[in-house]
C-alpha positions as CSV (number, residue, x, y, z in Angstrom):
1,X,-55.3,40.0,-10.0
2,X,-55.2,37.4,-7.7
3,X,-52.3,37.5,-5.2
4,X,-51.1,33.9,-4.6
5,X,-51.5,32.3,-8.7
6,X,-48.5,31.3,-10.4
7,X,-47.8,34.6,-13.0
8,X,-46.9,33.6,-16.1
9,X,-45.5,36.3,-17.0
10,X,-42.8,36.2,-14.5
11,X,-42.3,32.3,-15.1
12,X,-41.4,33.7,-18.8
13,X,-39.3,36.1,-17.8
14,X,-37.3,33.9,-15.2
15,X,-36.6,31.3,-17.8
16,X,-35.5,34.2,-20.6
17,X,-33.4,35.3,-17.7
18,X,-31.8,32.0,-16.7
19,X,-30.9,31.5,-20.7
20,X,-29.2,34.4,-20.8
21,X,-26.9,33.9,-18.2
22,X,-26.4,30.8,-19.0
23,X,-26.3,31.3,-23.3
24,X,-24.1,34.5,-23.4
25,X,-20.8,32.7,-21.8
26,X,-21.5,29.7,-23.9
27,X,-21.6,32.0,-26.9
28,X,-18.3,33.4,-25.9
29,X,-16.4,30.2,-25.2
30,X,-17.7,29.2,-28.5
31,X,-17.0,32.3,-30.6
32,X,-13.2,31.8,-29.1
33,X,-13.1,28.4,-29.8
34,X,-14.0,29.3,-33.5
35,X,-11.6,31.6,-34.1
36,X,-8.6,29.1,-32.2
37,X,-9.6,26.6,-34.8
38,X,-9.5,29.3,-37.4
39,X,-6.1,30.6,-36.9
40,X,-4.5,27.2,-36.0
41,X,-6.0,26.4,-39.8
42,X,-4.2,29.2,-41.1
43,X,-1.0,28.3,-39.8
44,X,-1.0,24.6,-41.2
45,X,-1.9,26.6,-45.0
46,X,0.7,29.1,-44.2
47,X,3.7,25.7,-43.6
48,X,2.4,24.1,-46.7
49,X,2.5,27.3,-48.8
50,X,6.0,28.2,-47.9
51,X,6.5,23.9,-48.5
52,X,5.5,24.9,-52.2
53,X,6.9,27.6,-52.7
54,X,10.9,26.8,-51.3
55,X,10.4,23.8,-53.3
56,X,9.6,25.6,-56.6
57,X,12.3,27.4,-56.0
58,X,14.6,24.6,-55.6
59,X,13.2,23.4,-58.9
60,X,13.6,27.0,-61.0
61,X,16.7,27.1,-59.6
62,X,18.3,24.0,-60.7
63,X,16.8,24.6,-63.6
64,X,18.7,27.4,-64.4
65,X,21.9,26.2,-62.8
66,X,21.8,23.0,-65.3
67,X,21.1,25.0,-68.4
68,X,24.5,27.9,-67.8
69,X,26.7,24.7,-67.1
Protein backbone atom coordinates (compact mmCIF):
# COMPACT_ATOMS: atom_id res chain seq x y z
CA UNK A 1 0.00 0.00 0.00
CA UNK A 2 1.70 2.91 -0.67
CA UNK A 3 2.47 5.04 2.52
CA UNK A 4 2.08 8.78 1.56
CA UNK A 5 -1.36 8.47 -1.23
CA UNK A 6 -4.42 10.07 -0.16
CA UNK A 7 -6.73 6.85 1.24
CA UNK A 8 -9.99 7.01 0.23
CA UNK A 9 -11.28 5.14 2.49
CA UNK A 10 -10.45 7.34 5.31
CA UNK A 11 -11.47 10.48 3.22
CA UNK A 12 -15.02 8.56 3.39
CA UNK A 13 -15.03 7.88 6.62
CA UNK A 14 -13.92 11.57 7.81
CA UNK A 15 -16.67 13.07 5.84
CA UNK A 16 -19.49 10.27 7.29
CA UNK A 17 -17.92 11.39 10.56
CA UNK A 18 -18.09 15.19 10.20
CA UNK A 19 -21.99 14.60 9.08
CA UNK A 20 -22.73 12.99 11.96
CA UNK A 21 -21.63 15.36 14.29
CA UNK A 22 -22.85 17.87 12.60
CA UNK A 23 -26.63 16.03 11.40
CA UNK A 24 -27.50 14.45 14.84
CA UNK A 25 -27.93 17.94 16.80
CA UNK A 26 -29.59 19.34 13.84
CA UNK A 27 -31.93 16.43 13.92
CA UNK A 28 -32.64 17.16 17.48
CA UNK A 29 -33.22 20.90 17.36
CA UNK A 30 -35.55 19.94 14.62
CA UNK A 31 -37.41 17.04 16.20
CA UNK A 32 -38.04 19.69 19.15
CA UNK A 33 -38.97 22.33 17.08
CA UNK A 34 -41.63 19.91 15.54
CA UNK A 35 -43.13 18.93 18.41
CA UNK A 36 -43.22 23.06 19.87
CA UNK A 37 -45.14 23.71 16.71
CA UNK A 38 -47.25 20.64 17.38
CA UNK A 39 -48.42 21.29 20.86
CA UNK A 40 -48.62 25.13 20.43
CA UNK A 41 -51.33 23.76 17.46
CA UNK A 42 -53.11 21.90 19.88
CA UNK A 43 -53.64 24.57 22.21
CA UNK A 44 -55.10 27.13 19.59
CA UNK A 45 -57.83 23.77 18.61
CA UNK A 46 -58.22 23.25 22.29
CA UNK A 47 -59.43 27.58 22.78
CA UNK A 48 -61.58 27.25 19.75
CA UNK A 49 -63.25 23.95 20.97
CA UNK A 50 -64.07 25.12 24.33
CA UNK A 51 -65.16 28.66 22.05
CA UNK A 52 -67.89 26.17 20.49
CA UNK A 53 -68.79 24.42 22.94
CA UNK A 54 -69.62 27.43 25.85
CA UNK A 55 -71.29 28.95 23.00
CA UNK A 56 -73.64 25.93 22.28
CA UNK A 57 -74.26 25.95 25.56
CA UNK A 58 -75.29 29.43 25.78
CA UNK A 59 -77.59 28.68 22.84
CA UNK A 60 -79.27 25.20 24.47
CA UNK A 61 -79.64 27.01 27.32
CA UNK A 62 -81.56 29.96 26.28
CA UNK A 63 -83.31 27.72 24.49
CA UNK A 64 -84.70 26.00 27.17
CA UNK A 65 -84.97 29.11 29.39
CA UNK A 66 -87.41 30.81 26.55
CA UNK A 67 -89.58 27.78 26.13
CA UNK A 68 -90.49 27.25 30.48
CA UNK A 69 -91.19 31.12 30.49
Amino acid sequence: MAQGGLNIGVVIFQLLMIISIIGIPLLIVAALLVISKRNKRLIRIEEKLDKLIEGKIKIHSSFFTKKEQ
